[in-house]
N, C-alpha and C positions, 0 to 999 in steps of 0.2 A: 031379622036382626042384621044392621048394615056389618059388610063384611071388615069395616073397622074400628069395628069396637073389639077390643081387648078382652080375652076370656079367659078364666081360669081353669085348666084341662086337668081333667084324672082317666085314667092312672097315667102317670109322666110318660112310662116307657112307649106311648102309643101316641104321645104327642108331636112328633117329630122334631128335629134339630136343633132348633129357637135359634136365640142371638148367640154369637160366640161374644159379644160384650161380656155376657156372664162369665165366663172363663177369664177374660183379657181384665177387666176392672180390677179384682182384687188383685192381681198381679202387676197392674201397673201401677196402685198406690200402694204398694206392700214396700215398706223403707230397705232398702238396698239392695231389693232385684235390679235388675238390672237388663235390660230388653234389647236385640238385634234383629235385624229384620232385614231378608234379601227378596227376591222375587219369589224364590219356592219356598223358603223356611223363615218360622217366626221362631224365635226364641228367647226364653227366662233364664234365667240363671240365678242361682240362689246367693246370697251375702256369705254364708259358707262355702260354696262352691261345691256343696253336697248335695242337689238335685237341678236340677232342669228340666223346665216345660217345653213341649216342642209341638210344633203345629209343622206339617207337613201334606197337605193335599193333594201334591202332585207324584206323594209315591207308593198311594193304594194300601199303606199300611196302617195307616191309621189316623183318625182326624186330629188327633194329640196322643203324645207321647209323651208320661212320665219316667226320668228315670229317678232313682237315686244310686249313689255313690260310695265306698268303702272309705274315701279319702276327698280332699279338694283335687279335681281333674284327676280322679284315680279311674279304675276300671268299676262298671256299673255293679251295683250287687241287687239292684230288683228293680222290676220296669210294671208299668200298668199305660194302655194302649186301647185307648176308645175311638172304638171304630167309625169311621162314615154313617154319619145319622146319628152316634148317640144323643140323646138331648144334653145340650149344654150345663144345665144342672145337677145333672148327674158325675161330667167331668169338674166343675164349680165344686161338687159337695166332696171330693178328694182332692183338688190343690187344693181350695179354701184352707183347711185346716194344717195341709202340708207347713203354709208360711208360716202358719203359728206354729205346730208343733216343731219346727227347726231352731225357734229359738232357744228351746231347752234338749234338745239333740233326742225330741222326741216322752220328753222323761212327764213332762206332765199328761199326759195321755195313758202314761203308764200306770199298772197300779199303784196304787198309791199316789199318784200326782193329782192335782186339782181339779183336772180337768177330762178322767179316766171314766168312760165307764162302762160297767161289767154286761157281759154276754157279747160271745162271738156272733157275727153276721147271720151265720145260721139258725141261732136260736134268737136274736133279734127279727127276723124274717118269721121264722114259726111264728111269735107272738103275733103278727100282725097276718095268718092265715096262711102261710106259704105252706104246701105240703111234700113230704116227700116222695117221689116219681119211683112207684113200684119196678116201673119197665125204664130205669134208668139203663146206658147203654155200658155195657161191661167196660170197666176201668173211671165208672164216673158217679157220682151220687148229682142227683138232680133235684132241687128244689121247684114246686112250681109256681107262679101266681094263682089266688084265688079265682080268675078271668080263665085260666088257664095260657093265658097270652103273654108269659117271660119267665125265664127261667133262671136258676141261682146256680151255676155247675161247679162242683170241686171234685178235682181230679181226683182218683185213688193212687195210691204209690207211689214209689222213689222215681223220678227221671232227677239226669245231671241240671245242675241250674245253668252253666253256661249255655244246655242244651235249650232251655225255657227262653230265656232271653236273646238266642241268636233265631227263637222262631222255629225252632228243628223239630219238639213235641209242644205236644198242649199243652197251655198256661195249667198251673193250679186253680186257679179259681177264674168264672166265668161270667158275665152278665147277659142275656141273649135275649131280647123282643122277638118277640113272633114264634116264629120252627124253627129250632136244631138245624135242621136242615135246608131249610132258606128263612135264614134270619133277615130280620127289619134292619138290626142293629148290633152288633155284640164289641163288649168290653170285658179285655183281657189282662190276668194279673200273676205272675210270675210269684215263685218262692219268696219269701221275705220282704216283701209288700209290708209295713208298719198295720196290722190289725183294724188301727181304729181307724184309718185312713178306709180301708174296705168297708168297716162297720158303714161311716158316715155315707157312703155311695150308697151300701145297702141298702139303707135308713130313707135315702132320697130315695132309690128303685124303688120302694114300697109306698112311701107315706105323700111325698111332695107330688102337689099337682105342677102344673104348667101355667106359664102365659103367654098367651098365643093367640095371635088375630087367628078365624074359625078359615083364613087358607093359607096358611100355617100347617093347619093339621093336615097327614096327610089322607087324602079323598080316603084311602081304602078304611084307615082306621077310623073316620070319622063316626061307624054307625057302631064302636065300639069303644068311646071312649063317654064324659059327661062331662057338661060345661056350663059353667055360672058366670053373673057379672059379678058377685060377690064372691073372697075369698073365703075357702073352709075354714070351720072355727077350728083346725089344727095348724094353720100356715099360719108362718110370718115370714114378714122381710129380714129378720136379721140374722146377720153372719153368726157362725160359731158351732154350737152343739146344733146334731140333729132331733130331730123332732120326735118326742116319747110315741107311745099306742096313741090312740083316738082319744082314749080315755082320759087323758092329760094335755088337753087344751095349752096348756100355759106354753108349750118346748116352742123352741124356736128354730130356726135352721139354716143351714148355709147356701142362701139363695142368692147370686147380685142381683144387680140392675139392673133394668132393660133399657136400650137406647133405639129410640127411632130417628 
């Protein structure tokens, strides 16, 4: 197969980085963000002035940085921070929904709003095989993939928030390819993260493939991942809700576009 032709990769987490278009598109036509850009830092800014997306590569903390905010230009009250390598999709499948969900200060997401819906990440996860890790390491409950190749971590216990977001302990909740211990990729989410925002990342951790020319992917993961010219009958292109079980064909999901 010529190495440019375009292929649709499962599971995501093993596909590597992709385009950061995915990221950048919705955000650049989402109506009145608002975009600055210097040499080291890209930056969004919401029409509220109640989150911000930030791209920063040159200072090892993370390939994007969500925060949000108590106030307009107030002090942050929860941050999510995908690391080097996540797949762009994966960051995609938590703004995507950020823009939307800020026009209603979050409230249709919520129960009861239009656009809510029920089961936390973890039992969204279970449903689609993820098990829970007997020999999780003290202070952490661990999810794992069916592959056994990525992990879902939610801390156990109280730590201070401003501690979580100045970086001083471990996030609450975790995204991690590969090993704990020498991760591929991990993305990290702080106290008071909006739920459905984590659900939707979840939802892509688990269910969304990739598109990716086959050197794209990276060499090592290549003899564990699977790849079609045609997409699975669970994907689509469209923005919005993530994608139900297998079993429900029809979901759609928050995927952009890709730009060559």
């Amino acid at each position: 197969m010529p190495a440019s032709t375009l292929l649709f990769v499962h599971p995501l987490y093993l596909a590597g980085p992709g385009d950061p278009f995915t990221v950048t598109f919705p955000l650049d036509t989402a109506p009145g963000w608002s975009r600055t850009e210097t040499a080291d830092v890209l930056r969004y800014t919401s029409p509220c002035r109640r989150a911000t997306v930030t791209h920063e590569p040159a200072t090892g903390r993370g390939s994007w940085t969500v925060h949000g905010y108590h106030a307009p230009d107030g002090e942050p009250l929860w941050a999510a921070r995908f690391g080097t390598g996540t797949p762009a999709e994966i960051t995609a499948a938590f703004t995507t929904p950020l823009i939307d969900g800020l026009r209603s200060n979050h409230r249709d997401y919520l129960e009861g709003g239009p656009r809510h819906r029920p089961g936390s990440p973890t039992s969204l996860l279970a449903e689609r095989g993820w098990w829970p890790n007997p020999n999780s390491p003290k202070g952490f409950h661990d999810q794992i993939a069916p592959d056994g190749r990525a992990y879902y971590r939610h801390r156990v216990g109280y730590q201070p928030p401003q501690a979580e977001l100045e970086g001083q302990v471990p996030a609450s909740w975790s995204m991690i390819a590969g090993s704990p211990h020498r991760p591929l990729w991990q993305a990290d989410f702080t106290i008071g993260v909006p739920f459905y925002l984590l659900s939707h990342a979840a939802i892509a951790l688990a269910v969304h493939p990739a598109r990716r020319l086959r050197t794209e992917i990276p060499r090592a993961n290549r003899p564990h991942v699977t790849t079609g010219r045609a997409a699975p009958a669970f994907f689509s292109l469209s923005a919005g809700e993530p994608p139900a079980p297998a079993s429900a064909p029809d979901s759609t999901g928050a995927v952009g576009p890709r730009r060559r």
